[in-house]
C-alpha positions as a printed Julia matrix, in Angstrom:
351×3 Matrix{Float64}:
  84.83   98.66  75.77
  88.45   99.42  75.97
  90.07  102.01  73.64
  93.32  103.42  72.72
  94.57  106.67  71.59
  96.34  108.28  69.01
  99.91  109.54  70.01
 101.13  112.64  68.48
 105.08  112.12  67.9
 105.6   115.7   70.32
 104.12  113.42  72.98
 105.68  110.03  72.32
 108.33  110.32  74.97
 106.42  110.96  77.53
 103.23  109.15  79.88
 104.72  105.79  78.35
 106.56  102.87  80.2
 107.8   101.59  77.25
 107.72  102.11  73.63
 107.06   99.17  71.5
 108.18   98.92  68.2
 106.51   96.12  66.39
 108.58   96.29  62.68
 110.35   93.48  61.92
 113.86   93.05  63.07
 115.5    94.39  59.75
 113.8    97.15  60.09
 114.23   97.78  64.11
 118.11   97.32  63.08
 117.34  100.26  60.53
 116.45  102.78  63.01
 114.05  102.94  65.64
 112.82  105.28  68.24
 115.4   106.08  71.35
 114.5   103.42  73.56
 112.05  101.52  71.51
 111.92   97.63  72.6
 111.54   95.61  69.18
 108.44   93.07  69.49
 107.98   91.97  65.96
 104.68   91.07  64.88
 105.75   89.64  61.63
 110.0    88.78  61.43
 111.72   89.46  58.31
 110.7    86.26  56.43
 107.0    86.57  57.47
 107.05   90.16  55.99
 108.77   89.67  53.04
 106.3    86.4   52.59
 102.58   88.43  53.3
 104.83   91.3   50.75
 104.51   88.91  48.1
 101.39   87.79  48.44
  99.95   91.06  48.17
 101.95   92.02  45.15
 101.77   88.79  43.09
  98.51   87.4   44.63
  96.06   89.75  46.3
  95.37   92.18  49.14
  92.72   90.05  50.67
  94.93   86.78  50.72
  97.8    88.56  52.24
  95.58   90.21  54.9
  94.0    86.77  55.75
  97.49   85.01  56.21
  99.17   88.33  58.11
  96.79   88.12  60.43
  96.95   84.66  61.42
 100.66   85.09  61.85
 100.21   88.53  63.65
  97.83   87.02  66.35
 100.53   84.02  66.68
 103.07   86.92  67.29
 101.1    88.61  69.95
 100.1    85.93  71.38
 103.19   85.07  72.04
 104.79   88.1   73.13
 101.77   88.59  75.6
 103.04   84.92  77.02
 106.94   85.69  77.13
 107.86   89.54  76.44
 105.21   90.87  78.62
 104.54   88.25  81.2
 105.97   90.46  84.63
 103.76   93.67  83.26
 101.68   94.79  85.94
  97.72   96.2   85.52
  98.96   99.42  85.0
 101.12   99.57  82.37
 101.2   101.98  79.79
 102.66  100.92  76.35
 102.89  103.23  73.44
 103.01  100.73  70.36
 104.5   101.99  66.37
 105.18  100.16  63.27
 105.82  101.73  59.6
 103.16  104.22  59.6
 100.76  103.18  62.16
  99.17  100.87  60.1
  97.66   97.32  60.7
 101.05   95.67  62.7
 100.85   98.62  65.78
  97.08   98.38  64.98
  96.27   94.83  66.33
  98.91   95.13  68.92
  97.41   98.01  70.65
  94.25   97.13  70.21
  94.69   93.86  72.1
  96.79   95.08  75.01
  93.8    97.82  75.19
  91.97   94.96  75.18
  93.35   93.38  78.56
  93.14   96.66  80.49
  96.85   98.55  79.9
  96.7   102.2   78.78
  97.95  101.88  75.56
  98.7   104.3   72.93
  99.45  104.28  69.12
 101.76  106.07  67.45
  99.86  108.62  65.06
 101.85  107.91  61.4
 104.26  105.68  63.0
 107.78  105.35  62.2
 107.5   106.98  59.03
 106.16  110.04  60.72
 108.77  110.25  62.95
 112.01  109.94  60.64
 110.25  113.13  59.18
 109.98  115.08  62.73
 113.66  113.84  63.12
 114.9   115.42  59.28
 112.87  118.41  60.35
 114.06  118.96  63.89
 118.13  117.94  62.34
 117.4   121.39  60.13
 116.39  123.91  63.82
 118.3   122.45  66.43
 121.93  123.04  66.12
 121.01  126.79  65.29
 119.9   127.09  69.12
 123.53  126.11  70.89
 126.67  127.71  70.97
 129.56  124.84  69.99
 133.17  125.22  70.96
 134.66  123.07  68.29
 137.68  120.99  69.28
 140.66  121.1   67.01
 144.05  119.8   66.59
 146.19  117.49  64.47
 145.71  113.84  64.85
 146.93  112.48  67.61
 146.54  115.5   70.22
 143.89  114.25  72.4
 140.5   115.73  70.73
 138.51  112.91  71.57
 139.6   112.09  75.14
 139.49  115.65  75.84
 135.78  115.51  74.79
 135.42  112.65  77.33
 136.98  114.36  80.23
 134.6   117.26  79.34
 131.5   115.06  79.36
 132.65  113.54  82.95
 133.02  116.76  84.44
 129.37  117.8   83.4
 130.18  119.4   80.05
 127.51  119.5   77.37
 129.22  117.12  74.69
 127.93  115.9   71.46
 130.38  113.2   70.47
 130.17  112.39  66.78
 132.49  110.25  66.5
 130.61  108.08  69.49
 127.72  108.03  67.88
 129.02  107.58  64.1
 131.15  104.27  65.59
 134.65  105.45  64.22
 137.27  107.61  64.41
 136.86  109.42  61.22
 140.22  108.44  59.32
 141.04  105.96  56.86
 141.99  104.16  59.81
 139.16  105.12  61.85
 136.86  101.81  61.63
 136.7   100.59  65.35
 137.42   96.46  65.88
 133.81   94.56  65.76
 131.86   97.47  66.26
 130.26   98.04  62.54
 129.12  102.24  61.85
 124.79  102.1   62.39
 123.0   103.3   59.53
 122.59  107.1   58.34
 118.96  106.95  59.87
 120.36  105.4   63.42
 122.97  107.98  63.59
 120.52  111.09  62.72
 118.76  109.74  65.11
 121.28  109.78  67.88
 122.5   112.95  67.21
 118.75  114.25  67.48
 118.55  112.37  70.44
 121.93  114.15  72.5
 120.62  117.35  70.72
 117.59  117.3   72.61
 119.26  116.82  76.35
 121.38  119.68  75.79
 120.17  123.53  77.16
 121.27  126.81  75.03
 122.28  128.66  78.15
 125.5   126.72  78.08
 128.02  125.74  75.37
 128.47  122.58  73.41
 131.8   120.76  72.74
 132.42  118.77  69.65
 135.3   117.48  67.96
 136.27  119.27  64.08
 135.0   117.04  62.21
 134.77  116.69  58.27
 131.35  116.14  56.36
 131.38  112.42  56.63
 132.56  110.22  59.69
 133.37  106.89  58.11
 130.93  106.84  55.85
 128.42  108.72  57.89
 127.36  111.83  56.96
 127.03  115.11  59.32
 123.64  117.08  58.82
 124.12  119.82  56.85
 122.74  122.69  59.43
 124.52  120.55  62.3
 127.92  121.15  60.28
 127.33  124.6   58.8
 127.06  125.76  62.5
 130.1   123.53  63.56
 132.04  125.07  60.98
 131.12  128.55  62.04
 131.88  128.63  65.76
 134.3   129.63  67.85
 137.58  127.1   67.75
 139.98  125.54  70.73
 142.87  124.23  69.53
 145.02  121.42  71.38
 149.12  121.27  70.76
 150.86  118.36  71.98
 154.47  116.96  71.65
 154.78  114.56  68.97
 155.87  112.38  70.9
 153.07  112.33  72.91
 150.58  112.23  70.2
 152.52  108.8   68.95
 152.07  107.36  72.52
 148.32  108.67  72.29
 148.04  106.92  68.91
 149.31  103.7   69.35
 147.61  103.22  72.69
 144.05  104.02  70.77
 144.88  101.78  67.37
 146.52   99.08  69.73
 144.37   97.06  67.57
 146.08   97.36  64.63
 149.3    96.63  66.2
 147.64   92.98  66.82
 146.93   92.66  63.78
 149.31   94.03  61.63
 148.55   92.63  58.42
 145.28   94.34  58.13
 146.86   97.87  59.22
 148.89   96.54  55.76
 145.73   96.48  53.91
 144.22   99.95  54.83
 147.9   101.6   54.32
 147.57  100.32  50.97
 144.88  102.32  49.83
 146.92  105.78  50.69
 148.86  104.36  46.97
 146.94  107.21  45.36
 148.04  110.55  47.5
 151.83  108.8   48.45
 153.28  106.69  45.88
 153.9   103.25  45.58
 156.89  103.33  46.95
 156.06  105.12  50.38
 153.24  103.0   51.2
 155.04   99.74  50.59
 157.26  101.36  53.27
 154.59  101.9   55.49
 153.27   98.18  54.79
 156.55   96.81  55.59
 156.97   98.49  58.37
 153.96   97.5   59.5
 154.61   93.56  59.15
 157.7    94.38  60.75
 156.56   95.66  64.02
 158.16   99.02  63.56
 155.26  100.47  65.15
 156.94  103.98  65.99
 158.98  105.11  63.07
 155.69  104.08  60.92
 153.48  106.2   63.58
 155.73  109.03  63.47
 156.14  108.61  59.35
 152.19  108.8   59.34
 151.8   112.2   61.18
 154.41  114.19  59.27
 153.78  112.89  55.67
 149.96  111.8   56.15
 147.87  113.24  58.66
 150.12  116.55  59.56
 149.44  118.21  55.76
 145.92  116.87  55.34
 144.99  118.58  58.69
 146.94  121.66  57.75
 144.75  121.71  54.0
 141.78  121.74  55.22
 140.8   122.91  58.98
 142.01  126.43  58.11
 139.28  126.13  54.92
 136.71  124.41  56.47
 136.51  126.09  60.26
 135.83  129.91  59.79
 137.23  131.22  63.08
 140.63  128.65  63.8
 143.08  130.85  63.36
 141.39  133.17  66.56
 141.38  129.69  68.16
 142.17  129.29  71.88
 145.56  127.47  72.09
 145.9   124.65  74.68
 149.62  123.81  74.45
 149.69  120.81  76.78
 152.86  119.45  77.61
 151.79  115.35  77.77
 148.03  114.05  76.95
 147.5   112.14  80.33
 144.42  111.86  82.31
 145.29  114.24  84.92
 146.72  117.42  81.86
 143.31  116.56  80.32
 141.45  116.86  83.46
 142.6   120.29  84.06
 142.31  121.46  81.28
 138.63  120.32  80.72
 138.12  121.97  84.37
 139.53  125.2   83.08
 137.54  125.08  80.16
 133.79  124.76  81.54
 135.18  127.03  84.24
 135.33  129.33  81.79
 131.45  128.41  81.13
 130.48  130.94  83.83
């Protein structure tokens, strides 16, 4: 007779084709293991229906009916989602907590012959190794924080880096914004706290200690993401870089990246508007106006020396222990080819 094991999370990457996650699609959207293909034994309205039954009818009636739709499910995925898997497949199947979804999957695909595994504890044991492992791991790299005032090329600079084989952990990449009022990036909504833990657990792991890491300074919350507390503790404590540009190369940097906004200008209007509180009335109907009006470099340029210029100057020098030791990169324009050399220079450096 066929049988399955029990997966241990330490050994859920590895031995495994794929890793099936068999929640419904809400909660695949959620969070879900790196990688994890989303076969849904029960979709959202199935398990929101067998919910209720068990809550308002009983156990036994919503087992009876969750099954019937369960073997539907799998019957169907066997016929569609895994149709091209050959004999020797090996699936490693989760759901909430390794419970009666992963439970009939596994057991059928065990069943037909492929080595399948279940996830011991399933998603819910999992989040928890995440939350645990978010607590040790930034303690065993060295970061070289990227600073500098908005505009000076902190991001692409991390991108370079990355491209030339630099260790780089990205946060605003994974977080889906730029971390600013005007930071939300154009159809691309933020993922949820748990999806963004998760990736940052996820580029923590592929890094090694023997060599540094390069982030961006960052405050506590990207959008309206939050950084792990250890992750940012140890941000805040390491050693800084810090990038000066021209101006006016930092408003040609700025209005390429939010080249968005300047298609849609009323909406740049909108977000202005909420800076009433720190700048007046008066200044941001300024800003707004200039902003319908097109007058896309005198409002840039308004923006760094009243707006962003101060706020950076308030709080990097309170929130990053060693900036003022910083490394200075005074680069002269914020092209591809400056950035290039100076992200060689940097991880030549390295050794």
């Amino acid at each position: 007779m066929a049988t399955y094991k029990l997966i241990e999370i330490s050994q859920a990457f590895h031995a495994f084709d794929d890793i099936l996650d068999v929640r419904s699609p809400a909660e695949y959207a959620d969070d879900h293991l790196p990688g994890a293909i989303n076969v849904p034994v029960l979709n959202d309205e199935e398990r929101s229906r067998i919910g209720t039954l068990f809550t308002q009818v009983t156990p036994f009636e919503a087992k009876r009916q969750g099954a019937a739709l369960i073997a539907r499910n799998i019957a169907r995925h066997l016929e569609e989602t895994f149709g091209d898997r050959q004999r020797g497949w090996r699936p490693l199947v989760y759901c909430w907590r390794g419970g009666m979804r992963s439970g009939a999957m596994v057991h059928i695909l065990a069943q037909i012959g492929w080595r399948a595994g279940q996830l011991k504890g399933g998603y819910k044991t999992y989040r928890r190794y995440v939350i645990a492992a978010l607590e040790t791991l930034p303690i065993k790299f060295d970061f070289c924080v990227i600073s500098g005032a908005t505009g000076s090329g902190k991001s692409r600079l991390l991108h370079v880096l990355a491209e030339q084989g630099g260790q780089v952990l990205d946060l605003e990449k994974l977080a889906q914004h730029r971390g600013s009022l005007l930071g939300n990036l154009p159809d691309q909504p933020q993922p949820t706290q748990r999806t963004f833990e998760t990736r940052l657990w996820d580029a923590l792991c592929a890094f090694t200690p023997d060599r540094p890491v390069y982030i961006e300074a960052e405050s506590r919350k990207v959008g309206v993401l939050s950084v792990p507390n250890a992750l940012l503790d140890r941000m805040r404590a390491s050693p800084c870089v810090r990038i000066e540009a021209p101006q006016e190369a930092r408003v040609e940097l700025l209005m390429d990246d939010y080249a968005h906004f300047l298609r849609n200008p009323t909406l740049l209007a909108e977000r202005l508007s909420l800076l009433v509180e720190l700048h007046g009335r008066v200044v941001t109907d300024r800003w707004c106006e200039r902003a319908r009006q097109g007058e896309w470099r005198p409002l840039v340029e308004e923006l760094l020396t009243q707006h962003y210029d101060p706020a950076y100057r308030r709080s990097s020098g309170v929130s990053f222990q060693q900036l003022n030791n910083a490394n200075v990169l005074r680069l002269v324009s914020l092209d591809g080819e400056n950035l290039r050399k100076t992200a060689e220079d940097l991880i030549r450096k390295e050794r």
